[in-house]
TIVEXZA-404618 format. One record per residue (C-alpha): residue in three letters; z, x, y. Coordinates in Angstrom, 2 decimals. Layout:
<kezas>
{"ALA" {Z X Y}}
...
</kezas>
This chain:
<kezas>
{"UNK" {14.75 -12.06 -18.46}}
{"UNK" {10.97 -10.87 -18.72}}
{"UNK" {8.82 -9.00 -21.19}}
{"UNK" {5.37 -7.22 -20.57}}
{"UNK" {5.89 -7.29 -16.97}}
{"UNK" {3.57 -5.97 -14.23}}
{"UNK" {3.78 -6.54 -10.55}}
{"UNK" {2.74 -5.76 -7.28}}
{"UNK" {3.96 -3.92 -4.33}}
{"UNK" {3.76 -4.10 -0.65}}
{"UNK" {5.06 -1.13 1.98}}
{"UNK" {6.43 -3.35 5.37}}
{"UNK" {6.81 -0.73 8.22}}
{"UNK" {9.28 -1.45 10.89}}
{"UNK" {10.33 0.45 14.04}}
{"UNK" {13.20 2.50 13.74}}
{"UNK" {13.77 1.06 9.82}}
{"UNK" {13.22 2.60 6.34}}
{"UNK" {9.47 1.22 5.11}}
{"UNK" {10.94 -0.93 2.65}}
{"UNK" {8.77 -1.43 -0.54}}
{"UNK" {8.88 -5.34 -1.71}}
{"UNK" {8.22 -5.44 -5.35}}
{"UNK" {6.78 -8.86 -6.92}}
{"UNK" {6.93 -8.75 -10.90}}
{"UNK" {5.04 -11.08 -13.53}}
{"UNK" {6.20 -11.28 -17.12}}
{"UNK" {6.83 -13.69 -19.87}}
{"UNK" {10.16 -15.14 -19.84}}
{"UNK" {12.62 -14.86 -22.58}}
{"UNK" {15.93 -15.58 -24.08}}
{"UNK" {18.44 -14.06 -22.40}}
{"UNK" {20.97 -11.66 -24.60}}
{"UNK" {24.95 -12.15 -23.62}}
{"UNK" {25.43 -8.40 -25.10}}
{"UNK" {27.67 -6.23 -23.70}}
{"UNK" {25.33 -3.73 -21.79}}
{"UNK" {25.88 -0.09 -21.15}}
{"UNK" {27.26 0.57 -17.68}}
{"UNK" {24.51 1.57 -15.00}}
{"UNK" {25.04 5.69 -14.09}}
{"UNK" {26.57 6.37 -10.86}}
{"UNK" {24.40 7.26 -7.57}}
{"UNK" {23.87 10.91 -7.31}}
{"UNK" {25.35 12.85 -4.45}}
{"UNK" {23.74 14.48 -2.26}}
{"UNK" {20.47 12.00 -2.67}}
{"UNK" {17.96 11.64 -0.40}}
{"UNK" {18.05 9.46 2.54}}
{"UNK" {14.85 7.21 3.40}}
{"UNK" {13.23 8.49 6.63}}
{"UNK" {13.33 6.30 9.74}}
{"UNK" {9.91 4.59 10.80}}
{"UNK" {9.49 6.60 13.81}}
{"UNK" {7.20 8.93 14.87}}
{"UNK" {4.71 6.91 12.83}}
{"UNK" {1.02 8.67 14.42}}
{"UNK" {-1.74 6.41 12.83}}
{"UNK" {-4.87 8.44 12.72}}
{"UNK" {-8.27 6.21 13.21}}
{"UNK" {-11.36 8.53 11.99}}
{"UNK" {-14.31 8.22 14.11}}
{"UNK" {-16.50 8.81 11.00}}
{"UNK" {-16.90 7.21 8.33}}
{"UNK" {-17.40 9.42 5.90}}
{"UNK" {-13.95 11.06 6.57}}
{"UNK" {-14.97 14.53 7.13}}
{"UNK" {-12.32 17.20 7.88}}
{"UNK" {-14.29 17.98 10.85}}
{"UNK" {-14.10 14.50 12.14}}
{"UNK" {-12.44 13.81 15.62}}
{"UNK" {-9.37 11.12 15.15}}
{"UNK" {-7.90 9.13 17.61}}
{"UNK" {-4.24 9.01 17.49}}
{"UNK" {-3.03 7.26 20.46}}
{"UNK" {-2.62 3.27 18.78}}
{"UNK" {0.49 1.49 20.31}}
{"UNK" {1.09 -1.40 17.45}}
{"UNK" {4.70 -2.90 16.60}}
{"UNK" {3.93 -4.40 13.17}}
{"UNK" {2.44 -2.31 9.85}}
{"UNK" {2.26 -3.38 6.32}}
{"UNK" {0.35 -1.98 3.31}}
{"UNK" {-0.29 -4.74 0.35}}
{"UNK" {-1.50 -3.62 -3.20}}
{"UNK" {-2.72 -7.34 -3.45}}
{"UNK" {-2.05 -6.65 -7.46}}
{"UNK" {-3.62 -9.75 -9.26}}
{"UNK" {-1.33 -10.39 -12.30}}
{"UNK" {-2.35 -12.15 -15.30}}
{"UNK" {0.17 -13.69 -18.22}}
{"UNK" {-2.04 -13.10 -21.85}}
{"UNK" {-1.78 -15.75 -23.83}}
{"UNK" {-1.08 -15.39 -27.12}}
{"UNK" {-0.94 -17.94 -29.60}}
{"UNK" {1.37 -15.73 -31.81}}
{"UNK" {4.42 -15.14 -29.44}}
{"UNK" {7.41 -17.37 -29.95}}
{"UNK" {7.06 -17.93 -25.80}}
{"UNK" {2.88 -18.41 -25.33}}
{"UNK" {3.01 -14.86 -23.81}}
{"UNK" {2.26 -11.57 -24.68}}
{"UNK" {2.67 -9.61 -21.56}}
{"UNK" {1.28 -9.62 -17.97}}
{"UNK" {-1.59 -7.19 -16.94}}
{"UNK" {-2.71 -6.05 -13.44}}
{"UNK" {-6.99 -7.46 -13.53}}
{"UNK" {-7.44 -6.53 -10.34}}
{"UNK" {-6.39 -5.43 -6.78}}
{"UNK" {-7.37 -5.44 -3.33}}
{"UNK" {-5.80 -3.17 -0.72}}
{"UNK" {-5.25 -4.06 2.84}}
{"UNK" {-3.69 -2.98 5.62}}
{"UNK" {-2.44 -5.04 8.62}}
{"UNK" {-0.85 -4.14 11.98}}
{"UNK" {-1.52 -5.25 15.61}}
{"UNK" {-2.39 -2.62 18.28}}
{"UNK" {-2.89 -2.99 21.80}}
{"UNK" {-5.76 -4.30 23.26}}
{"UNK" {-7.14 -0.92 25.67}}
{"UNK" {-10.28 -0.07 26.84}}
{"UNK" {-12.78 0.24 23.98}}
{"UNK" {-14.57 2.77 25.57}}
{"UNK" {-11.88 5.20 26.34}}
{"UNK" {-10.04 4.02 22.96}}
{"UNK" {-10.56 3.64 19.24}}
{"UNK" {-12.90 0.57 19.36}}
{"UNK" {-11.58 -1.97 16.98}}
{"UNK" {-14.41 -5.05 17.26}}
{"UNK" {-17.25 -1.89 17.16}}
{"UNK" {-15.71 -0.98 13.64}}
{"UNK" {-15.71 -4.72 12.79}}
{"UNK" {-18.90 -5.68 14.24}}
{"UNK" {-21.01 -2.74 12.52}}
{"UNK" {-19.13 -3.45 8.87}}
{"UNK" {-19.23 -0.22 8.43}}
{"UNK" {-15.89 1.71 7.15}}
{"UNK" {-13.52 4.64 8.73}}
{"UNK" {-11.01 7.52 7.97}}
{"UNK" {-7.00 6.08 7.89}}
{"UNK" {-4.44 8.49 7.93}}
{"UNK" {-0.77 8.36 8.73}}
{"UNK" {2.39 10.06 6.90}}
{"UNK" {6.30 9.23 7.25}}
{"UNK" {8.83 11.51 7.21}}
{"UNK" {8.93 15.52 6.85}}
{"UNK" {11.10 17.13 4.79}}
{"UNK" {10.67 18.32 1.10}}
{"UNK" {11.10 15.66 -1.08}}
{"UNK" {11.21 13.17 1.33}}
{"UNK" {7.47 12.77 2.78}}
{"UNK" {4.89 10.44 2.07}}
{"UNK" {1.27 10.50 3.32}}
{"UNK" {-1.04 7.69 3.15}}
{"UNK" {-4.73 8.15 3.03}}
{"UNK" {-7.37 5.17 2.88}}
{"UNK" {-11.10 7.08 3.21}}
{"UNK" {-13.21 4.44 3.26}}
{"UNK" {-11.31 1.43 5.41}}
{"UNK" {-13.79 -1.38 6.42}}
{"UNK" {-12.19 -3.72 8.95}}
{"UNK" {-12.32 -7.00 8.21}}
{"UNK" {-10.19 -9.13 10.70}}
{"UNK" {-10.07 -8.49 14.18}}
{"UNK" {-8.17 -11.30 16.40}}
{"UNK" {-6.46 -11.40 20.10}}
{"UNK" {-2.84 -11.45 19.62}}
{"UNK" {0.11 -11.56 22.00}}
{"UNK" {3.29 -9.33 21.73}}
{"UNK" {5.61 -9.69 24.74}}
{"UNK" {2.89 -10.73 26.80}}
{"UNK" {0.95 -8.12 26.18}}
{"UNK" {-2.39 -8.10 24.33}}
{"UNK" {-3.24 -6.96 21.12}}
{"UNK" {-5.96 -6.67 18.81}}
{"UNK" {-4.58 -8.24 15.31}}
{"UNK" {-6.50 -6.19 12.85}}
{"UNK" {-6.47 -6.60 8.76}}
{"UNK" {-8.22 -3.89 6.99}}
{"UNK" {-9.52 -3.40 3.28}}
{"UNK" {-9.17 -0.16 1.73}}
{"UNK" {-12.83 -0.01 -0.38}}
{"UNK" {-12.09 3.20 -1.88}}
{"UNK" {-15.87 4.86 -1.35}}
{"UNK" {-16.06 7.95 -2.95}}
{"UNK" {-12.31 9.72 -2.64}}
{"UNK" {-10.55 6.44 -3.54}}
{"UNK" {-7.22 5.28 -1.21}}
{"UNK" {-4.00 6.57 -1.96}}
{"UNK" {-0.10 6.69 -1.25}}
{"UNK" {1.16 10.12 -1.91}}
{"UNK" {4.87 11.47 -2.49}}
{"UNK" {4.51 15.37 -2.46}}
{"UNK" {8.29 16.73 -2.60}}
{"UNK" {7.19 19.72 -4.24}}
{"UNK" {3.87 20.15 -5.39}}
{"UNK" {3.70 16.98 -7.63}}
{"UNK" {2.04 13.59 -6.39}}
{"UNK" {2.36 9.68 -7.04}}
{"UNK" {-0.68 8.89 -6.40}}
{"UNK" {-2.08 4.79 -6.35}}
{"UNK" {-5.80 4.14 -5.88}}
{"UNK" {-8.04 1.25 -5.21}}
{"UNK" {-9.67 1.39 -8.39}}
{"UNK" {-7.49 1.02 -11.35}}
{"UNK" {-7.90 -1.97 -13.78}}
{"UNK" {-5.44 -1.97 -16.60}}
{"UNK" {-6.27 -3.09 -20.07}}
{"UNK" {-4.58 -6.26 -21.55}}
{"UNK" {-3.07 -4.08 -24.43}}
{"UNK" {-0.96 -1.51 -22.37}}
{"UNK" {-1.43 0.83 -25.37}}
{"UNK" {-4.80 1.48 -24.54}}
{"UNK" {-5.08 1.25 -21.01}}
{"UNK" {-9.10 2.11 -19.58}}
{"UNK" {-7.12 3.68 -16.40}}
{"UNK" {-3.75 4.57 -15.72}}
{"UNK" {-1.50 1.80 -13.06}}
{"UNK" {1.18 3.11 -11.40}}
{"UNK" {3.65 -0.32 -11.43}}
</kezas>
């Protein structure tokens, strides 16, 4: 078992599939306990059941800046959509602790995106090696599902792209695209609003080594 672990989380997206959320955790091992442990609580009925990834309308922002007013093309045919937190995860050593380790803490993180749409004409189209080309960054918008409680929209402001390669999918051509999420102004986020509240994880959060006294708040 592990103490003082942190981790890091990436959102796969796949056609007609819940977006599954694969969790990596970092912690200091330690002696496992043989104890009898109290029995887990039963699944609630009546819970929630993960939305399909369908529907799934990726909004490209022809402006950078992300204004409201800002025209969006929404026509993207891609097959293949992940999200990475790219979390780096430290071990603190401590000199003190009966294993070497105090804990784990989250230094740093770099968001991207990657998917692969097809290749159309750039000039009647979103055009992918323009955004790459000019370095600078664009409005990214898509949500999945729609009912209360059972919605998520994610938001990256300030996307630069970073990658843009000729890809193949069934013989027909795509543009293989990996995008960083550099935050700008507004920050990226992934938000859950089932009822007014929000989970909300940005670009920009370092966590202190001493998770007592964190400098910003991390949300694994």
């Amino acid at each position: 078992q592990m103490k003082g672990a942190r981790g890091n989380v990436e959102f796969v997206f796949a056609s007609g599939d819940r977006c599954i959320m694969q969790f990596t955790f970092t912690g200091a091992m330690t002696e496992f306990n043989d104890a009898v442990l109290p029995p887990l609580p039963n699944a609630t009925a009546g819970a929630e059941i993960p939305p399909s990834v369908v529907g799934l309308s990726l909004s490209l922002g022809q402006s950078g800046a992300g204004d409201a007013n800002a025209a969006y093309d929404t026509g993207t045919v891609f097959s293949t959509f992940s999200l990475n937190m790219n979390n780096e995860v430290v071990l603190r050593d401590s000199l003190s602790d009966p294993v070497g380790y105090e804990s784990s803490y989250i230094s740093s993180r770099n968001i991207q995106l990657t998917f692969n749409p097809d290749a159309r004409d750039q000039s009647t189209s979103y055009d992918f090696w323009q955004a790459l080309m000019s370095g600078g960054t664009t409005h990214m918008e898509w949500e999945l599902g729609t009912a209360a409680g059972n919605h998520l929209r994610f938001r990256m402001p300030c996307a630069q792209f970073d990658q843009v390669g000729d890809g193949n999918r069934d013989n027909v051509m795509t543009f293989d695209s990996t995008v960083t999420a550099t935050g700008g102004n507004n920050g990226s986020s992934v938000t859950e609003d089932p009822d007014g509240g929000a989970l909300v994880l940005t670009s920009t959060v370092l966590e202190a080594p001493d998770a007592d006294s964190p400098r910003s708040q991390s949300y694994l």
